[in-house]
C-alpha positions as CSV (number, residue, x, y, z in Angstrom):
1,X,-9.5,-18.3,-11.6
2,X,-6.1,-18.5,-10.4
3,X,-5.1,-17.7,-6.7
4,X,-2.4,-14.8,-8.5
5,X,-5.3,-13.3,-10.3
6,X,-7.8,-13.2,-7.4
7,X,-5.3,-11.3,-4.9
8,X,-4.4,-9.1,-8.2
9,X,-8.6,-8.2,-8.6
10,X,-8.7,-7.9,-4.6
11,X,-5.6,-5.4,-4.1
12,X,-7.3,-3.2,-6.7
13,X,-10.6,-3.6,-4.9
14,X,-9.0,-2.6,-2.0
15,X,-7.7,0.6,-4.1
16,X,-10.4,1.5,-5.0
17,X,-11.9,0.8,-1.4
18,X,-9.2,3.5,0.0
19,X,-9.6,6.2,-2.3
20,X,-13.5,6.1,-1.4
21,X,-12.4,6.2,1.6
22,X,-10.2,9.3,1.6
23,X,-12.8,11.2,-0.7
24,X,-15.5,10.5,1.9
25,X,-13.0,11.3,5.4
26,X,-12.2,14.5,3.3
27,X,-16.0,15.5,2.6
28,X,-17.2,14.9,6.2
29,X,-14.4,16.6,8.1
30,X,-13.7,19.7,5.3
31,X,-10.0,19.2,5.9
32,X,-7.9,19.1,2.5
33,X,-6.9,15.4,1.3
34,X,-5.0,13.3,3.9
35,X,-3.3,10.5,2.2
36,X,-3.3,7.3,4.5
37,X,0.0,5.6,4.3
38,X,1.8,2.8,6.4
39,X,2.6,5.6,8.7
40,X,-0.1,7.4,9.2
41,X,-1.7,4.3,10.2
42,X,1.1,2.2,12.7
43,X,2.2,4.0,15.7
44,X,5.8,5.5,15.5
45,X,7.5,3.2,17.9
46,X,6.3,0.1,15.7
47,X,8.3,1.2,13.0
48,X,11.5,2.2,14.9
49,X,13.0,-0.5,14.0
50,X,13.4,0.4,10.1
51,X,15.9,3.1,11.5
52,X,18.3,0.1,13.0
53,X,18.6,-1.6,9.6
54,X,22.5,-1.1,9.3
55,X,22.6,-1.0,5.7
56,X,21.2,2.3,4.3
57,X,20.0,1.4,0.8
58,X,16.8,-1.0,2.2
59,X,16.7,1.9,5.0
60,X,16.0,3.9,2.5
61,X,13.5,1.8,0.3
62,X,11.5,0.7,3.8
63,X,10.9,4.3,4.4
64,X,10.2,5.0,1.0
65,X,7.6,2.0,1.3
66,X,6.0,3.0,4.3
67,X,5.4,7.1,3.3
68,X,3.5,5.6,-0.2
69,X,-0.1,6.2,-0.3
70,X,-2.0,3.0,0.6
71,X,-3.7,2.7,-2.7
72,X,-1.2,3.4,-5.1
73,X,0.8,0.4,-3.2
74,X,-2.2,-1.6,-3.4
75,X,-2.4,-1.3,-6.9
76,X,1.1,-2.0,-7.4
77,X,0.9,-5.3,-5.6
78,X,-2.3,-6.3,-7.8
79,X,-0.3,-5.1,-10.9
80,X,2.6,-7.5,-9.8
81,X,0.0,-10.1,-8.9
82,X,-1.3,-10.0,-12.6
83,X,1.7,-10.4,-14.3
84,X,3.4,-13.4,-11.8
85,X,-0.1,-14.6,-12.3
86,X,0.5,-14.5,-16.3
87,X,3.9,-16.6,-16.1
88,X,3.1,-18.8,-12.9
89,X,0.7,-21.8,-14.0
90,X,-0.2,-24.1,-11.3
């Protein structure tokens, strides 16, 4: 198995690993579903510094990244993992 295709089978693990996750810190507390982002899970001052980045289009996208629900971007990244993993051949 190829390196590509292992991290692709792991990041959708990891999915699949966070939305257990959620469903079960949902049960036990009787809250309504909390989606665990990047933000939700670094403290604010660690991420100041996307607000400095002097050019507002990757502003923009960084804070676009960071407020995405951890397991839809893990299953994008093991999506893109699969298909490099398709054209790379080491």
């Amino acid at each position: 198995m190829d390196k590509l295709n292992l991290t692709g089978f792991l990041m959708l693990f990891a999915s699949v690993g966070t939305l257990v996750y959620q469903g079960v810190a949902s049960m036990m507390f009787k809250g309504s579903w909390k989606m665990l982002t990047i933000a939700n899970s670094i403290d604010e001052k660690n991420l100041a510094f996307i607000n400095g980045i002097s050019t507002q289009y990757i502003q923009n996208a960084a804070n676009y990244i960071i407020q995405t629900p951890l397991f839809i971007l893990f299953i994008c990244i093991g999506v893109l993992c699969f298909i490099l993993g398709m054209f790379v051949k080491t």
